[in-house]
C-alpha positions as CSV (number, residue, x, y, z in Angstrom):
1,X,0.0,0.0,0.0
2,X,1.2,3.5,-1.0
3,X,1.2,6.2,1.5
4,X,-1.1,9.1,0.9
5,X,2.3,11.3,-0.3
6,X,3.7,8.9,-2.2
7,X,0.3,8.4,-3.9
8,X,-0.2,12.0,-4.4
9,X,3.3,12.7,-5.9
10,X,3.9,9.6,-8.1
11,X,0.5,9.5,-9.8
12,X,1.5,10.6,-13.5
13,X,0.2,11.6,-16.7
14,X,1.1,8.3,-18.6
15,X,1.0,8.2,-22.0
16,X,3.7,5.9,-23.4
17,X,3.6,3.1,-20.8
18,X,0.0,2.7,-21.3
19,X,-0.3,-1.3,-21.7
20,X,-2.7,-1.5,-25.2
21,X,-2.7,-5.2,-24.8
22,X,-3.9,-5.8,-21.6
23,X,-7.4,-6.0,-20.7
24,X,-8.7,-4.0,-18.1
25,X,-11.6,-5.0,-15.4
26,X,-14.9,-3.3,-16.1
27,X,-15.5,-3.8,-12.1
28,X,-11.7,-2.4,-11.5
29,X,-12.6,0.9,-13.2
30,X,-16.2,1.2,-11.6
31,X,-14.5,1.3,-8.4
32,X,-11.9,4.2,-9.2
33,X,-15.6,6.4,-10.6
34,X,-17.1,5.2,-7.2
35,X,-13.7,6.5,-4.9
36,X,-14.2,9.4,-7.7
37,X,-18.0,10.0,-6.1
38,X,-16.5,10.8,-2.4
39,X,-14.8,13.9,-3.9
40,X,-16.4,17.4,-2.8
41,X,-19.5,19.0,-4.8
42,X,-20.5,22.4,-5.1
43,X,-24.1,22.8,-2.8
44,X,-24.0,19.1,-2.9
45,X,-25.3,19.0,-6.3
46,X,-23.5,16.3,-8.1
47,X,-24.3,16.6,-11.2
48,X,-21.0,15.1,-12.6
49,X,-21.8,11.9,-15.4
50,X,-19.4,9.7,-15.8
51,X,-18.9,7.3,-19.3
52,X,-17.0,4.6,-19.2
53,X,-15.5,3.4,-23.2
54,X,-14.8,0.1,-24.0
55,X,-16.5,-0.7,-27.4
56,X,-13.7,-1.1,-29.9
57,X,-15.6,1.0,-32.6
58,X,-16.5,4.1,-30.1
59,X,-12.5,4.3,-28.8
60,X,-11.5,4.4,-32.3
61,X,-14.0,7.3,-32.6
62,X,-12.8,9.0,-29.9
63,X,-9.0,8.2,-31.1
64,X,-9.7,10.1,-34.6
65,X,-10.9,12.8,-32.9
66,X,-8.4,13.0,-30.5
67,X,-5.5,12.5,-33.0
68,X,-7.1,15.2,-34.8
69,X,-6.8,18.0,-32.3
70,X,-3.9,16.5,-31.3
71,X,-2.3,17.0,-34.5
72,X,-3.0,20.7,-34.7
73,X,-2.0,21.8,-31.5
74,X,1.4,19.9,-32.0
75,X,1.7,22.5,-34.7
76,X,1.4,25.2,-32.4
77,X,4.2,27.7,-30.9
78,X,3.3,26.4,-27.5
79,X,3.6,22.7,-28.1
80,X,6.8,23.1,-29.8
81,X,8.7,24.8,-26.8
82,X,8.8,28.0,-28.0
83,X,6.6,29.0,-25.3
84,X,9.7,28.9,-22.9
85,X,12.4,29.6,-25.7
86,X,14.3,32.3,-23.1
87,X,14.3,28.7,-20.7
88,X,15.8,26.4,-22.5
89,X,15.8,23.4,-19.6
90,X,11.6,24.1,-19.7
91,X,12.1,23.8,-23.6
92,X,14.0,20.5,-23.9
93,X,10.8,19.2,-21.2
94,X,8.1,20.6,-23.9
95,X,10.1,18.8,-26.4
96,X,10.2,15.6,-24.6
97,X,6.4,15.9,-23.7
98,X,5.2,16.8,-27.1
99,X,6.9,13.4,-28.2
100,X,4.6,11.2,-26.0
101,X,1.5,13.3,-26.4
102,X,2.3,12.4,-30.2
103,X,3.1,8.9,-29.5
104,X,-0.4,8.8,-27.4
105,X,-2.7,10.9,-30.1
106,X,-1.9,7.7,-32.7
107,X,-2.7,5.1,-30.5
108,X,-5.5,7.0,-28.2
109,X,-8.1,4.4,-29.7
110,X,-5.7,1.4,-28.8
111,X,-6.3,2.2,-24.9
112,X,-8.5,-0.6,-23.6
113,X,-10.7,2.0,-21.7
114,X,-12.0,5.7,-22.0
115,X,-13.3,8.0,-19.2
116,X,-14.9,10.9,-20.4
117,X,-16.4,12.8,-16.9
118,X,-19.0,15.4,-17.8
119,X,-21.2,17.8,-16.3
120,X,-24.7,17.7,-17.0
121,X,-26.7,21.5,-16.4
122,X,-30.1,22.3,-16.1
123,X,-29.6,23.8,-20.0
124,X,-28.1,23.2,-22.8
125,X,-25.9,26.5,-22.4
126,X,-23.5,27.0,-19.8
127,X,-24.4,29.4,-16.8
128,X,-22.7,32.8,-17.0
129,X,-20.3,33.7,-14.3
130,X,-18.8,31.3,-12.2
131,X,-17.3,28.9,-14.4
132,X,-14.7,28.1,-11.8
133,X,-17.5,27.0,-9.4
134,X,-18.9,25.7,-11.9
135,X,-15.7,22.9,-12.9
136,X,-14.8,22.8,-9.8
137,X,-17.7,20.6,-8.9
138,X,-16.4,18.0,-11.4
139,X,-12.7,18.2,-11.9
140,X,-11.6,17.1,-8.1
141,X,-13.4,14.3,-8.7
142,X,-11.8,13.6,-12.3
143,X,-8.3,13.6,-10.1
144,X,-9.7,11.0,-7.1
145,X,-10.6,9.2,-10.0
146,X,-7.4,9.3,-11.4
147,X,-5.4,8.9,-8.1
148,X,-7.7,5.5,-7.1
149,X,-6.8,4.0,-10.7
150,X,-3.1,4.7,-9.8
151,X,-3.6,3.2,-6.5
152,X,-5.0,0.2,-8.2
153,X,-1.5,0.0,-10.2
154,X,-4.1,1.9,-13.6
155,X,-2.2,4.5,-15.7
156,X,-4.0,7.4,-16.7
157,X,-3.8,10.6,-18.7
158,X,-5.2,13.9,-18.3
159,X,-6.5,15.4,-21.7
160,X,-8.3,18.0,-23.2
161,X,-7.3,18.4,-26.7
162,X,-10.1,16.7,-28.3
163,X,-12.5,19.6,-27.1
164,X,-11.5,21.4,-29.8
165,X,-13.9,19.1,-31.3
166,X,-16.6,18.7,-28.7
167,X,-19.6,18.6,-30.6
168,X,-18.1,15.6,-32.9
169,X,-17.1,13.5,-29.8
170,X,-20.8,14.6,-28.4
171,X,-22.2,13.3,-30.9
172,X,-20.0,9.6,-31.1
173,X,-21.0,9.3,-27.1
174,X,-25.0,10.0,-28.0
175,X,-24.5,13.2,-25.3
176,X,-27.8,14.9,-24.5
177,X,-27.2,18.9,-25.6
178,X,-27.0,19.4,-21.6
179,X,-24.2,17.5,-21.0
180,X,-20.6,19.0,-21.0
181,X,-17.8,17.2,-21.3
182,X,-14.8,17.9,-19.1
183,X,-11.9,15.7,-20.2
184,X,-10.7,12.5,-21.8
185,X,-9.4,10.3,-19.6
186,X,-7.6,7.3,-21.2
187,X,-7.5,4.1,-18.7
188,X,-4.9,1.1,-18.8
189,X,-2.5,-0.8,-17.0
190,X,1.2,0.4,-17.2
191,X,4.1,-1.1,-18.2
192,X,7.6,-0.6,-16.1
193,X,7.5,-1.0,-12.0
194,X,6.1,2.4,-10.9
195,X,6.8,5.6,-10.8
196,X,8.6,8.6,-9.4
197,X,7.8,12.4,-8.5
198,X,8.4,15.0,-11.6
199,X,10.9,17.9,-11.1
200,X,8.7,20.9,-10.4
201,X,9.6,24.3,-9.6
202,X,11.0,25.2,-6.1
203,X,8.4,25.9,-3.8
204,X,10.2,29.6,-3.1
205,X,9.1,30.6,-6.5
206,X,5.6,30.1,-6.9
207,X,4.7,30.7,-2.8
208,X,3.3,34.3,-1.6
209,X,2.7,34.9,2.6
210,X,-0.1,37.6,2.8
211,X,0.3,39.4,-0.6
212,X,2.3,39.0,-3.8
């Protein structure tokens, strides 16, 4: 068993050591959405929705789409590093990073499961002004998903990209028009023995006492 640190600081975006070949438990990945469940909710609302990909044809829907976006923002200034060109030690990361998101947008339909989490609204349009309140009813609950599927030795991803074509993976998933999605979450074993925390900034640069 993993202490609460060590499970909190080793649970990483995976993307190459995702195992393609291994089947994963439906039950297994119910319980990581039922931890998931426990995480807080704004005014208790719960309104998160959780679909759970396994149908060969859908995750290859999904993966196009992905791949897609994918594709384009790998394009980008910001994927290639030039975002940090005055740093180049946060460059030569982007670099590295922009290599596995590659490697993971041609084989996101490969991964034996898919987790899209969504928020479903009373509307089809999404309420004006606190959109931070708002997410934050959904997304803590993405990352106790994510941090149970570790926990249960699951690698997992974080992604977005495929937004940029919402409406197209809406319509693959048979999403009513009130029903957001927040993220694609792409679920497998991992290959290799475990992993280890990421280098991050030092904690002197990014902490303010009182005021900035």
């Amino acid at each position: 068993m993993m202490t609460p640190e060590e499970l909190l600081t080793t649970t990483r975006t995976v993307r190459k050591r995702l195992d393609f070949d291994r089947p994963v438990p439906l039950d297994l990945v119910k319980h990581c959405v039922q931890v998931a469940l426990q995480a807080p909710s704004g005014s208790n609302t719960q309104r998160w929705q959780w679909l759970v990909v396994t149908d060969a044809g859908q995750r290859a829907a999904l993966g196009d789409i992905y791949g897609r976006a994918c594709r384009e923002y790998l394009s980008s200034d910001r994927a290639a590093g030039k975002l940090f060109a005055d740093d180049p030690s946060r460059a030569a990361v982007q670099q590295r990073v922009g290599s596995s998101v590659e490697y993971l947008a041609d084989r996101m339909g490969d991964v034996p499961v898919l987790v899209v989490p969504c928020l479903e609204t009373p509307s089809s349009e999404l309420p004006a002004g606190n959109q931070a309140g708002l997410w934050a009813s959904l997304l803590p609950a993405v990352w106790s998903y994510m941090l149970a599927a570790r926990s249960v030795t699951l690698g997992t991803a974080w992604t977005t990209l495929h937004l940029a074509y919402e409406q197209e993976a809406a319509e693959v998933l048979g999403l009513p028009k009130n029903v957001h999605q927040a993220a694609l979450i792409p679920t497998a074993f991992y290959t290799g023995e475990t992993f280890k925390p990421a280098a991050r900034q030092p904690l002197e640069e990014v902490l303010h006492l009182d005021r900035w």
